[in-house]
MMTF fields as JSON, N, C-alpha, C and O atoms, coordinates in Angstrom:
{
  "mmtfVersion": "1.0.0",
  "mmtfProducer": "UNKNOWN",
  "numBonds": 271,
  "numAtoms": 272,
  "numGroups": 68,
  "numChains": 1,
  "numModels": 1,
  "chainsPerModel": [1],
  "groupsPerChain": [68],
  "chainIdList": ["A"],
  "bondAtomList": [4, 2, 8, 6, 12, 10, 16, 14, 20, 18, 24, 22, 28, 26, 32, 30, 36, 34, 40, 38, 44, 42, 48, 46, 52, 50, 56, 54, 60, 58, 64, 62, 68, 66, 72, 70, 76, 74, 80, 78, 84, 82, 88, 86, 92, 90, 96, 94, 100, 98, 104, 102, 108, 106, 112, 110, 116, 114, 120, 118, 124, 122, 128, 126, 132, 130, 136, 134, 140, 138, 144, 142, 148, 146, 152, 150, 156, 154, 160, 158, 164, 162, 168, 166, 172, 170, 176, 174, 180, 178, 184, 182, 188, 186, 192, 190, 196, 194, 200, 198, 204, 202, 208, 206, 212, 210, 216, 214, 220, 218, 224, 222, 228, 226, 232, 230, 236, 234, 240, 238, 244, 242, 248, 246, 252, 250, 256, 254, 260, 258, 264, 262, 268, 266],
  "bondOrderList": [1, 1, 1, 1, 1, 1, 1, 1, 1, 1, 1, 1, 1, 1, 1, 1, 1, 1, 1, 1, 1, 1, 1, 1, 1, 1, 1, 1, 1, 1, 1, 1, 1, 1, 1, 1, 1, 1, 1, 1, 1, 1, 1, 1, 1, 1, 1, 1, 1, 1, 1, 1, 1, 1, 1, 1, 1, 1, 1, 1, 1, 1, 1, 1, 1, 1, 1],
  "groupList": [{"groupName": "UNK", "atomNameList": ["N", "CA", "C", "O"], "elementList": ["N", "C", "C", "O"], "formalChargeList": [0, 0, 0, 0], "bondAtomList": [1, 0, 2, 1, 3, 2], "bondOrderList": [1, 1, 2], "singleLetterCode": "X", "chemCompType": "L-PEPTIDE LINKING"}],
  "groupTypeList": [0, 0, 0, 0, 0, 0, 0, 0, 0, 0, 0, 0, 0, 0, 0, 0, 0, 0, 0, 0, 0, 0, 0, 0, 0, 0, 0, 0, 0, 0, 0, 0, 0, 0, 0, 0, 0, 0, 0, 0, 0, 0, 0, 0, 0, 0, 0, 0, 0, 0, 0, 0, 0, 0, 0, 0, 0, 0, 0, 0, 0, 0, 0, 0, 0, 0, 0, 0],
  "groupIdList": [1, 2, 3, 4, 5, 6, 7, 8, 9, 10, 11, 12, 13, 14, 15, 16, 17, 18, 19, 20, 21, 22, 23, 24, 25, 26, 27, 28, 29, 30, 31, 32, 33, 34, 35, 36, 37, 38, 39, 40, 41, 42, 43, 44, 45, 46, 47, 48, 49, 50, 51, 52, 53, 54, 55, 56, 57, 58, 59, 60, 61, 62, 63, 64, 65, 66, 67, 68],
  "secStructList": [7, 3, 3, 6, 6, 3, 3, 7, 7, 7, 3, 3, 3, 3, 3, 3, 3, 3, 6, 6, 3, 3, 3, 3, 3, 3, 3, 3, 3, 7, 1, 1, 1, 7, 7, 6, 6, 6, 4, 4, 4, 6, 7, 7, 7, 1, 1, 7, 7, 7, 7, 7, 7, 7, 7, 7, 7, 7, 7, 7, 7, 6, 6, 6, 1, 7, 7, 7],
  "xCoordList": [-0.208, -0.718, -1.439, -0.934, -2.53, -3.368, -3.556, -3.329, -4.02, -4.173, -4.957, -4.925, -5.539, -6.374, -4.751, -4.897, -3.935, -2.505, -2.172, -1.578, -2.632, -2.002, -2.084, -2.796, -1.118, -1.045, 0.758, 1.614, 1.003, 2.242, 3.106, 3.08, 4.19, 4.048, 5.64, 6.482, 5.801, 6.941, 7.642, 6.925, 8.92, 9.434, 10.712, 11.741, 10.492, 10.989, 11.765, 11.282, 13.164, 14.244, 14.907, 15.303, 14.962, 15.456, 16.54, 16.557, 17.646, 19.367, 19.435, 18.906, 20.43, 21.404, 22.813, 23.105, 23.506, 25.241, 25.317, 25.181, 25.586, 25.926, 27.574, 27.953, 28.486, 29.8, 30.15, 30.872, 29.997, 30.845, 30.081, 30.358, 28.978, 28.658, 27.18, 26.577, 26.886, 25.346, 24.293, 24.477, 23.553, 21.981, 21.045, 20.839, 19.832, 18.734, 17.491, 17.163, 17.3, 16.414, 14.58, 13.657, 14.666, 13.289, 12.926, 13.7, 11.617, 11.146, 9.885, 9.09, 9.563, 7.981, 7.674, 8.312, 6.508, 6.888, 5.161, 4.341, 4.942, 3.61, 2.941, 3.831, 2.12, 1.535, -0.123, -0.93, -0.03, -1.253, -0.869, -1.713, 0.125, 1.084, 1.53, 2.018, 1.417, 2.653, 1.346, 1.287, 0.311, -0.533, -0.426, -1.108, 0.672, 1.583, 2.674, 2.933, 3.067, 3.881, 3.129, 3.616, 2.261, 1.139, 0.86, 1.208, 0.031, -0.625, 0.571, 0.243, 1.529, 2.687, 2.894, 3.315, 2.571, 3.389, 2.121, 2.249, 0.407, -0.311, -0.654, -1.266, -0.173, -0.207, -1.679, -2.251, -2.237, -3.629, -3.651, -2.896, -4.769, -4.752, -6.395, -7.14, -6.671, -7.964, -8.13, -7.376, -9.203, -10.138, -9.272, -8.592, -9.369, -8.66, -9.556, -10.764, -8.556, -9.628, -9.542, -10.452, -8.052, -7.584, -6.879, -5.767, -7.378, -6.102, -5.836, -6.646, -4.959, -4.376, -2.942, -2.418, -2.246, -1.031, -0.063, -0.328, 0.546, 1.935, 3.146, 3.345, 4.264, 5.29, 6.563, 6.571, 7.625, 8.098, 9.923, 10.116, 10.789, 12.045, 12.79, 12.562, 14.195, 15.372, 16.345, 16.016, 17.883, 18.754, 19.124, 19.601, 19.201, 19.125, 20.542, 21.265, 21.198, 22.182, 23.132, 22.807, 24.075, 24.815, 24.998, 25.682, 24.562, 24.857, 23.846, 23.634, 22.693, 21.337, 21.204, 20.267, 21.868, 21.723, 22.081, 21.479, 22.543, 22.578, 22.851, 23.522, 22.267, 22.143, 22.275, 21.628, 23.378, 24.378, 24.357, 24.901],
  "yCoordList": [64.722, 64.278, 65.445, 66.567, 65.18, 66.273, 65.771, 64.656, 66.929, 66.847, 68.244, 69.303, 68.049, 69.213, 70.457, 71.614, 70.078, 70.967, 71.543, 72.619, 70.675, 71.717, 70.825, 69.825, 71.363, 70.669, 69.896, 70.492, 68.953, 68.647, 68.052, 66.826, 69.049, 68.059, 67.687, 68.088, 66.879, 65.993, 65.585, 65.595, 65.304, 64.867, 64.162, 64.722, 62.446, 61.416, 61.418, 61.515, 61.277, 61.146, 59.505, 59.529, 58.01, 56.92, 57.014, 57.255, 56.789, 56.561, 55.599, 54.987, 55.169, 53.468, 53.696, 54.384, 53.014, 53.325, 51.943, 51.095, 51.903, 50.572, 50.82, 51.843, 49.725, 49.574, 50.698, 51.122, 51.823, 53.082, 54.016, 55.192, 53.723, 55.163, 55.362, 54.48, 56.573, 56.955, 56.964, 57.565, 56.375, 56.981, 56.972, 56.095, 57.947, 57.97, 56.412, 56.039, 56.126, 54.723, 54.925, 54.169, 56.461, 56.452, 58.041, 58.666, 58.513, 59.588, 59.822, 59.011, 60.43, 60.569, 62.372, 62.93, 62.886, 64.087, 63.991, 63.391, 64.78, 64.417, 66.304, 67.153, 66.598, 67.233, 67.785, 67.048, 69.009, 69.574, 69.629, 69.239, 69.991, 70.095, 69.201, 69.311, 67.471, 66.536, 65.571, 64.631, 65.675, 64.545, 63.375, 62.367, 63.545, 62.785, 61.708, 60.533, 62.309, 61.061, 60.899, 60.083, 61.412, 60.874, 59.342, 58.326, 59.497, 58.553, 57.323, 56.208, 57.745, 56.536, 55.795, 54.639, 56.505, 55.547, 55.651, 56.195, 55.232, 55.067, 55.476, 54.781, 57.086, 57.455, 58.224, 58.829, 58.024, 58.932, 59.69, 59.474, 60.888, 61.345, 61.134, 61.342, 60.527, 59.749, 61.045, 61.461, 61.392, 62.264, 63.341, 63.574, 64.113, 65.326, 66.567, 66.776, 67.316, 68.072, 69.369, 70.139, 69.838, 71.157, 71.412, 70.887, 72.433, 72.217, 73.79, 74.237, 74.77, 75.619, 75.404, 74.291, 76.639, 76.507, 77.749, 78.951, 77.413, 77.635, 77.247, 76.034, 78.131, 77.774, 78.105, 79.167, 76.809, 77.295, 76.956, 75.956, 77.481, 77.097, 77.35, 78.096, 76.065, 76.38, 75.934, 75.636, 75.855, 75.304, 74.246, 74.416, 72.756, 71.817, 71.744, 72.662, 70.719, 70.129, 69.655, 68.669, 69.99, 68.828, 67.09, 66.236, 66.96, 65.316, 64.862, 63.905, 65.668, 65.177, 64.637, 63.858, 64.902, 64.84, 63.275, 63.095, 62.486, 61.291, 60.571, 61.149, 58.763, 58.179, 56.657, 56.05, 56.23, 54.819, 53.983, 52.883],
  "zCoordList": [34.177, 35.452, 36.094, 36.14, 36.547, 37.162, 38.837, 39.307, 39.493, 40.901, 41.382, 40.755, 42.408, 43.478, 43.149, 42.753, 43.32, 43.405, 42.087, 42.02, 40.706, 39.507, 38.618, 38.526, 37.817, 36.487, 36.574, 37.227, 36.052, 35.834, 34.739, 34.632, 33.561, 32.933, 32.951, 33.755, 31.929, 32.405, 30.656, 29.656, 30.633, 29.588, 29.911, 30.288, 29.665, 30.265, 28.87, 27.742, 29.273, 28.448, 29.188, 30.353, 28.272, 28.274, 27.533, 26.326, 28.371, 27.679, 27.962, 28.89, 26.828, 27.447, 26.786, 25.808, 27.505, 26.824, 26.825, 27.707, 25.546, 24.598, 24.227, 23.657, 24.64, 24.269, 24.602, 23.7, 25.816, 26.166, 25.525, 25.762, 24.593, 23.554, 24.477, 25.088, 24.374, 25.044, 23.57, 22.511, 23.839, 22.935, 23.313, 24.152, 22.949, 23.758, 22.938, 21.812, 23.947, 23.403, 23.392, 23.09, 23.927, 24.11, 24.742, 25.467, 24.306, 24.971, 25.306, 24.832, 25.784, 25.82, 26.542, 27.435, 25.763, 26.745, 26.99, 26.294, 28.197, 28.776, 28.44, 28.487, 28.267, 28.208, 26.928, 26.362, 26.927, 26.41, 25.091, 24.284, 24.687, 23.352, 22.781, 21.656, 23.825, 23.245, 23.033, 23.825, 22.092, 22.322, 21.497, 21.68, 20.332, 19.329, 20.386, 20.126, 21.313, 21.966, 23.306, 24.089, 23.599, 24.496, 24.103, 24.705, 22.758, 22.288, 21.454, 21.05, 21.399, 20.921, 22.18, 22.15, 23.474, 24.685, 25.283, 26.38, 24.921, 25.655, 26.781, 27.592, 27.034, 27.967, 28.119, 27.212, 29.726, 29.64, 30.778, 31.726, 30.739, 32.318, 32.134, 31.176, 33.741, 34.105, 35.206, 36.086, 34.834, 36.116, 36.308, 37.307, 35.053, 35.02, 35.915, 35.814, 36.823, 37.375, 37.22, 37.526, 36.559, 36.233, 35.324, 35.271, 34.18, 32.818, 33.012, 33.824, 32.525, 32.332, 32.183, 32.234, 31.974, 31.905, 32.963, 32.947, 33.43, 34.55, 34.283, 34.334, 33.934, 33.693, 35.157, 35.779, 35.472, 36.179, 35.861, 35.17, 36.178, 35.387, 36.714, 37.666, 36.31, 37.294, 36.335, 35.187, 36.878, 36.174, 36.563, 37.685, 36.135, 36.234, 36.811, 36.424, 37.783, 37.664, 36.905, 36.244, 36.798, 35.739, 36.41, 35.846, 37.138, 38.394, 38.55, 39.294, 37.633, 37.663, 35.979, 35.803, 34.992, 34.154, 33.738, 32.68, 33.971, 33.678, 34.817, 35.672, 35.157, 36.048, 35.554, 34.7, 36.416, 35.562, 37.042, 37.138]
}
């Protein structure tokens, strides 16, 4: 996803818990690198206005990590 603000990318992790068990049912990761599961999940960016790269890191939650 692009914007006047940056670049953004993203990696959508789909779980489902079937009978109590977790599995992932699906992924997709969005970026400059991922253009193999870009193009499996039809994904596009329209009216791109800025590409480079910026990396930024935190430590995730553990209460963020799954959502039931």
């Amino acid at each position: 996803m692009s914007s006047s603000l940056g670049f953004n990318e993203f990696l959508y992790v789909i779980e489902q818990k079937i009978n109590g068990a977790w599995s992932t049912a699906d992924r997709v990761d969005i970026g400059p690198d991922h253009t193999a599961s870009q193009g499996a999940h039809d994904y596009h960016i329209v009216a791109e206005g800025w590409a480079d790269t910026q990396t930024f890191t935190y430590p995730p939650r553990e209460e963020d990590w799954r959502v039931e």
